[in-house]
Structures are given as C-alpha cells and as structure tokens.
N, C-alpha and C positions, 0 to 999 in steps of 0.2 A: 493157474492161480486159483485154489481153493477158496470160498467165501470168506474166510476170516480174512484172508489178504486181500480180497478185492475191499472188503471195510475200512479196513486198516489204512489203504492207500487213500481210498474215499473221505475216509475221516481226519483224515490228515491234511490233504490238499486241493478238496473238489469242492465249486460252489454247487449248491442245486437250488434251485427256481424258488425267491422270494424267499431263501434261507440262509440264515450264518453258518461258516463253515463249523462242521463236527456235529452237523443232527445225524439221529439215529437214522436207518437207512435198511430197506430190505433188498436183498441182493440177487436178482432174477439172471436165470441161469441160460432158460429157454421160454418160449414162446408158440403156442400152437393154439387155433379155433380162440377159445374165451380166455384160455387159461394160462396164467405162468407160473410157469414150474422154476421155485426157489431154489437154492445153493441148497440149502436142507432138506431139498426135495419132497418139500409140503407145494400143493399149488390152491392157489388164487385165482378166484375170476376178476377179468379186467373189467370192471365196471364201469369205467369211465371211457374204456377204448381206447386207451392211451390219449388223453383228452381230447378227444371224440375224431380221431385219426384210421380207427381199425375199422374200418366201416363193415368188412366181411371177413371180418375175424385176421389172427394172427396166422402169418406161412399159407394162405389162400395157394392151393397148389397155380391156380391160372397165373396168379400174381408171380408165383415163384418163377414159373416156366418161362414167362416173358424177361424178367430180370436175368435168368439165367442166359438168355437167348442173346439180349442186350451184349449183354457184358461182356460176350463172346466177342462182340463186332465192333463197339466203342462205346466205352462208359462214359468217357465226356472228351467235348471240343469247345471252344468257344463261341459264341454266337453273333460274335462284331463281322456281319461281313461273312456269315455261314450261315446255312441250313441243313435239317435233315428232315429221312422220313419219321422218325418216331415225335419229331414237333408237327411236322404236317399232320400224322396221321389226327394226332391229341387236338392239333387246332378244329380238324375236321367233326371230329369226335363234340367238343365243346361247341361246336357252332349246330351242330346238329340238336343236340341237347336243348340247350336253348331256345329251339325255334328258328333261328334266322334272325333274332334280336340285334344280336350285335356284330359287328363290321371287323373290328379290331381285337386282339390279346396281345396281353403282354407278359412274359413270365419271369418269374421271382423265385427266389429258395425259400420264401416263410412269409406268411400269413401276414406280420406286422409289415412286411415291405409291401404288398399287394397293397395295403391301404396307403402306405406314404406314395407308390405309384398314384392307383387314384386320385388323391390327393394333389399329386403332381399336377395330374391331366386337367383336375377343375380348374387350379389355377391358370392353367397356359389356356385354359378355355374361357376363363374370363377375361383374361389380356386379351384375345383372341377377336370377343365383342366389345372391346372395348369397357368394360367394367373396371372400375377402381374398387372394386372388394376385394379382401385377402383372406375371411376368416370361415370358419366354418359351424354352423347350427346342427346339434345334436343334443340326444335325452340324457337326463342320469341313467346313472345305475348299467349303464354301458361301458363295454372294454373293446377296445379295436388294436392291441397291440403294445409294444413294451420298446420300439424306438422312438424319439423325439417327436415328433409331428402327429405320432399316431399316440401316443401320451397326453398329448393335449386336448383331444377329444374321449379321453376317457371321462368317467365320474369321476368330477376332480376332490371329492371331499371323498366318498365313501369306497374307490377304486386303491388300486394297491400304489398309483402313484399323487397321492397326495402330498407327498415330502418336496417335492419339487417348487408347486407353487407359479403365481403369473410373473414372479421376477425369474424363472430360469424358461418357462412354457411358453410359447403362443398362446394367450387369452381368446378361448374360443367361447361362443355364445351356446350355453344350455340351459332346454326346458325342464320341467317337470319331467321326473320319470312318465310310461307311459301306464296309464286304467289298465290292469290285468284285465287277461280274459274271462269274456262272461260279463265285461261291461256296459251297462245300459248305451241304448244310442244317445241318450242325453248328454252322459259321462261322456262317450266319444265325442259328441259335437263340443262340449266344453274344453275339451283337450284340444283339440285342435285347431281351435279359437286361440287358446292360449301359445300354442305354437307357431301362430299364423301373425302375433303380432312379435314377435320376436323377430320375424325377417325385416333386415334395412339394407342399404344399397352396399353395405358390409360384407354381407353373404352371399357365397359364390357357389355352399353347394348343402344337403342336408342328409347326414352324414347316419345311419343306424343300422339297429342289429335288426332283420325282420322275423320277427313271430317270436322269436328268443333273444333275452338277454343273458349267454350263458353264463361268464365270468362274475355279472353283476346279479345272482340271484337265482337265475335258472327261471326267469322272470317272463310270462309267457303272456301278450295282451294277441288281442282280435285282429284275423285279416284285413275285418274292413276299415279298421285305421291304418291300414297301408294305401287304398284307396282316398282316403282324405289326405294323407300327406303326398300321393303323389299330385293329387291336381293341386294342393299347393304351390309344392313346385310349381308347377304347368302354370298357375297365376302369376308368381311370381318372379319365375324365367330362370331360379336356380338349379341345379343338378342335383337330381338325386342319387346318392350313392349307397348302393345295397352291402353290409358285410355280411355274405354269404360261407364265410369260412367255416363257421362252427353249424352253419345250416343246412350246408347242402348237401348234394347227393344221398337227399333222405331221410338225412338224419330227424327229420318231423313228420316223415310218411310221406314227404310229396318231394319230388326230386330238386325243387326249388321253392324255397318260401314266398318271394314274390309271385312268381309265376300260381302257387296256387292261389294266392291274393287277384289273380288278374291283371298284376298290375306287372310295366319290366321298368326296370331302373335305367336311368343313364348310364353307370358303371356299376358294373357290378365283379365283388371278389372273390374267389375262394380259393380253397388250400386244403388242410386237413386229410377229408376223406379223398381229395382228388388224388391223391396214389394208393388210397386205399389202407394210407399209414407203413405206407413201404419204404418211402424217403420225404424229405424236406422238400416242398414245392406248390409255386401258387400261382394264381394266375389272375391278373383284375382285364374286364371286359369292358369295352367302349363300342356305345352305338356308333352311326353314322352323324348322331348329330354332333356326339363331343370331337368323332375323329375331325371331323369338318371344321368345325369352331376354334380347334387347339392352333397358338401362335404362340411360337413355333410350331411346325408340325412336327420337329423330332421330336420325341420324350426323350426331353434328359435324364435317362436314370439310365443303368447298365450292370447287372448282380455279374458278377464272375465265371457263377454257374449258370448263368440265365437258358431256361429250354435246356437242361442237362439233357441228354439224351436217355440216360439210365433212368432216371426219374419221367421223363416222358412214357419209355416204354409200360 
C-alpha cells in the first residue's frame, strides 16, 4: 500500500490520540537510530522518541536480535497460572536496577494500567490497615494516564481530561502545581506546607510525576522536594507512589528519578523506555511494606497480555 492509500484509509476510518477523525497525518514508512523515513521518502528526526519510548534509538540491532530470538520460541502465553524465563530474567533485571527496593512487580501492557495497578495496590493496602480512605493526593499540571482512575488524578482543569468532570471522575484532592526548579528553600518549605495540610484520614496515598511533569508542561522542579514529600508521607502513614514511566531509564540522566533524589517510593511505575519502545509494556513495583499490608493479598487486576514474553524479552 503506497502512502496515498495508507491516508486515504487513515483519513477515512482511523482515530489518533486526542484527534477528530480526518487530520492531516504524515505517513512513516520505516524507522532506524533517530530517524523516520517518510512514504516520500523525506526523513525526520524523532524528537520526542516516540513520546519518550525510543530510549536507544529506533531497530537497536541488541533490541532487534532478542525479539528476533523470542519469537522464534514463544511470542506469548498467558500468565494465570504460568511462568517463564524472559519474565524471570526482566523481574531479575528490574530488581537489580533498583537496588533491592522492591519485593514485588506486576506487569501490564501500557503505562495508564501500571498506575490504575498502583492505585489498585494502595487501596487494598489501606483496607489492609484498616483505613477508611479511598482517595488520592496529587499536584496539578500532572498526567498519569488516559483510563478512568488514572484520569482522575490528572490536572483536572488544564489536563486533556477536563470534559469529564466530578460527576463522571473519582474526586481526587490536588495541590498547587510544584515551584520549578531552581526554587529557593523557602518556596520549597512553603510548598510543602501547603501539601502537608491537604492530607486527611481520606488519603491513602500521594500520587506524582518525580523531577518532570511531562504531559503537563515539560515542567521540571527540584529533587529535594521529593525528599520533603516523602517524609510526609512517612508522617502521615500514606504511600507514595512514583510515576516513573516517562522518567525512567534515563531519560533525566539518572536511571531513576527518585533514586537520584535519595529517596525510593512505596510503588513505583514504569513503561515506556522499558522495552526500549519495541512494544507496549509496564510494570508498577511494590516494596515489602505494601506487599505485606495489601488485604487481600491477590491484586485483582489481570491484562491478557500480562508479562508477554515478547515484550519481556
């Protein structure tokens, strides 16, 4: 199918991301290192890395060799009641990473489920101690995702789901956006004052983007306001949950944005660069204290594709 036909069909019956059908559209034909090479055979750099998924460029021969390798032996099984080596090795791999932080993973096919996972886990980890909270504390100018739960905790006025509203949403509690970086300690101490009294016996867990807020802004404040929101928490006995999807693996020069704060999260997510931008897949990480705390201890959630093996590899 030559470019005109792939438009053609595109503009006739395809949605794309936060667009009415029949926008214009450019038509990428292939994909190598930075660049994509058009149906007109003009190329483009990917500047945005396929929103920020290509972490070591397009077709990475390592990348390729392994999928190739994969797929030869099993592209996918179900995970109810399986295992394999390419989840073990990746489990081992992220626990390594890490540090030894976390106890638990759980894996998902995209980003927004990694937080409604999350999300899952605070809750059952508040039933767990006994709390009667159900809601969640987060800043503006934050995006965590485009299914229901993780919509609610977006910027509900200036975020792309504003249309929705507290009569279709979960009404979640948010602060002030956060003092960009390069803010005085004053600014941070005032910020986080003002975030500190937002917590009531409501909140079960304190929900952000660390170092960036990329969807809302490209909005970049100071590590050491990740250190004052975690002993918040620590004061006030909620969870903090890192969304590390658009952060991690580098993408801010340090292979974890908490971790170069000093600081590690209760749960923490990511996705994106974690295949490298080879396929759909995420993974949200729990310490020993949420895995301990959760009541039930199943997590109820279960993706289809959950731990693909393709995508592991």
């Amino acid at each position: 199918m030559d470019g005109n036909a792939v438009r053609d069909v595109d503009s006739a019956h395809i949605w794309h991301p936060y667009a009415a059908p029949g926008q214009d559209v450019f038509v990428v034909a292939s994909a190598n290192g930075v660049y994509l090479t058009m149906a007109d055979g003009a190329e483009l750099i990917d500047g945005m890395s396929s929103w920020w998924s290509a972490a070591h460029g397009h077709r990475h021969p390592r990348l390729v060799a392994a999928a190739k390798k994969q797929i030869d032996t099993m592209s996918h099984v179900m995970f109810g009641g399986l295992t394999h080596a390419p989840a073990a090795q990746l489990t081992k791999n992220l626990m390594h990473l890490t540090g030894g932080a976390y106890s638990q993973v759980f894996y998902s096919d995209s980003g927004s489920v990694a937080v409604e996972v999350a999300m899952k886990m605070a809750l059952q980890w508040a039933r767990g101690r006994g709390k009667k909270g159900d809601r969640f504390l987060t800043w503006r100018s934050g995006y965590h995702g485009d299914t229901f739960a993780t919509m609610s905790v977006c910027d509900p006025v200036g975020g792309m789901h504003a249309m929705w509203g507290p009569n279709i949403l979960t009404e979640q509690v948010f602060a002030d956006a956060p003092p960009v970086r390069g803010a005085s300690a004053a600014q941070r101490a005032k910020y986080l004052e003002h975030l500190e009294q937002l917590i009531d016996e409501s909140i079960v867990a304190l929900l952000i983007e660390p170092v960036v807020q990329g969807a809302g802004g490209m909005r970049f404040h100071d590590h050491e306001l990740l250190v004052g929101v975690r002993e918040i928490c620590e004061r006030h006995d909620v969870l903090l949950i890192a969304d590390e999807i658009a952060t991690g693996f580098g993408r801010t020069g340090d292979l974890f944005a908490t971790h170069a704060a000093g600081i590690t999260s209760d749960i923490m997510c990511v996705g994106k660069a974690l295949t490298g931008g080879f396929m759909s897949m995420a993974a949200t990480l729990a310490t020993p204290k949420v895995v301990e705390g959760m009541e039930p201890k199943a997590l109820m959630h279960g993706p289809t594709f959950m731990a693909n093996p393709l995508a592991c590899a």
